[in-house]
Legacy VTK file of the C-alpha trace (Angstrom):
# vtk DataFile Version 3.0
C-alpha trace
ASCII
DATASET POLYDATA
POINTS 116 float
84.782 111.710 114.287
88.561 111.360 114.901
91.441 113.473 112.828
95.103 112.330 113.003
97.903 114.481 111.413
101.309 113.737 111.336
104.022 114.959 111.131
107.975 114.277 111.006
108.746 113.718 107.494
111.365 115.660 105.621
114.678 114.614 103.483
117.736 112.523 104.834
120.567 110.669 103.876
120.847 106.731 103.438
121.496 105.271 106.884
120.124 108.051 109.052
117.423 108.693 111.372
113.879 110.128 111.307
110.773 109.883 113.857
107.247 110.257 112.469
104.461 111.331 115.041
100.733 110.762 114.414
98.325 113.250 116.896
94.675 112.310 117.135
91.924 114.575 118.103
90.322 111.903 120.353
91.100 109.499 122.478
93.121 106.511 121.193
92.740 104.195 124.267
89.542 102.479 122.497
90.533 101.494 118.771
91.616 98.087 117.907
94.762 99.430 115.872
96.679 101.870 115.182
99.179 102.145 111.620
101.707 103.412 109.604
100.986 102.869 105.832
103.100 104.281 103.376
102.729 104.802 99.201
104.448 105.964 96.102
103.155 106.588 92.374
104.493 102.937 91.539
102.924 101.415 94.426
99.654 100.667 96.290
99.503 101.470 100.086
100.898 98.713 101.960
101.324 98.296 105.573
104.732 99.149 107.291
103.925 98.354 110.996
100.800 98.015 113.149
100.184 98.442 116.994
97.016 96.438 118.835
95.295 98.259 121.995
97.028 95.336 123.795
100.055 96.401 122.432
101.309 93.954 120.538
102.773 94.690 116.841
103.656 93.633 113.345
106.051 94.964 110.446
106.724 94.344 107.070
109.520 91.846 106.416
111.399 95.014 104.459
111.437 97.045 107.837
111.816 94.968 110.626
114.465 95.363 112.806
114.833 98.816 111.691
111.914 100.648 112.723
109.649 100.616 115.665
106.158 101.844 116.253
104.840 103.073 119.587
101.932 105.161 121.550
101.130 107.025 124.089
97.590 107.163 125.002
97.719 109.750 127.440
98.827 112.120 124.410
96.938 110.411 122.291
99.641 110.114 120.178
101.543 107.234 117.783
105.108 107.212 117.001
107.380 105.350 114.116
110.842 105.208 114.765
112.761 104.891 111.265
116.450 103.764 111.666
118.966 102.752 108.695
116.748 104.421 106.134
117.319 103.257 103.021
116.064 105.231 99.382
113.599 102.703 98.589
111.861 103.787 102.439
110.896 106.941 99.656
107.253 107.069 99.833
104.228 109.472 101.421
103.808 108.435 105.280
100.169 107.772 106.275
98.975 107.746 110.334
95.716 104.914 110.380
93.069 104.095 113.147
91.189 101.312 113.101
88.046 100.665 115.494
85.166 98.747 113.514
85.280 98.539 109.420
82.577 101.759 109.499
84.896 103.655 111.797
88.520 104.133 109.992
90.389 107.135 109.783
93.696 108.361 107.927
96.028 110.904 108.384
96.735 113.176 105.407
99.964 112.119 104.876
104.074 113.167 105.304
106.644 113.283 102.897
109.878 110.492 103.529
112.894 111.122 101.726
116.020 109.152 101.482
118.868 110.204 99.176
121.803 107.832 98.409
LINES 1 117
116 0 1 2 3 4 5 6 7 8 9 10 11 12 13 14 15 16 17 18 19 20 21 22 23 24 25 26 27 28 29 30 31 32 33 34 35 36 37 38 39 40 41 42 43 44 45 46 47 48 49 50 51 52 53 54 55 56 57 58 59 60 61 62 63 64 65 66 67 68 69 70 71 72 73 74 75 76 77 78 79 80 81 82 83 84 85 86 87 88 89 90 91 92 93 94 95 96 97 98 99 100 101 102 103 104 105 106 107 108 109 110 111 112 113 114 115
């Protein structure tokens, strides 16, 4: 059993800054992928950026080049770097791990904010 909380959300203006961290209770060394996945009444959750244990990663089209997802797997912890936040980045913030299709976790969420 693995639990991830994050944390890192909070309110801020269009075109500023805000780093999300994801802290697992074991190790994360072993999964296949890590995520950020994010969701709003309007909206199913959709992927916003992926990491693999090899360390290679994806993004949606509507974030790339603007935020950046990392680890640290001696803190067992995952990062996401959001820069030039815009208000439709608005949504709940949710930490994933991925090791077989029996063994996923989420986070329980964080609240992203962006006023105009």
């Amino acid at each position: 059993q693995v639990q991830l909380v994050e944390s890192g959300g909070g309110l801020v203006q269009a075109g500023g800054s805000l780093r999300l961290s994801c802290a697992a209770s074991g190790s994360i060394s072993s999964s296949q992928s890590m995520g950020w996945f994010r969701q709003t009444p309007g909206m199913q959750r959709s992927l916003v950026a992926l990491i693999t244990s090899g360390g290679s990663t994806n993004y949606a089209a509507s974030v790339k080049d603007r935020f950046t997802i990392s680890r640290d797997n001696a803190k067992n912890t995952m990062y996401l770097q959001m820069n030039s936040l815009k208000p439709e980045d608005t949504a709940v913030y949710f930490c994933n791990l991925y090791r077989a299709p029996w063994e996923v976790y989420w986070g329980q969420g964080t609240q992203v904010t962006v006023s105009s």
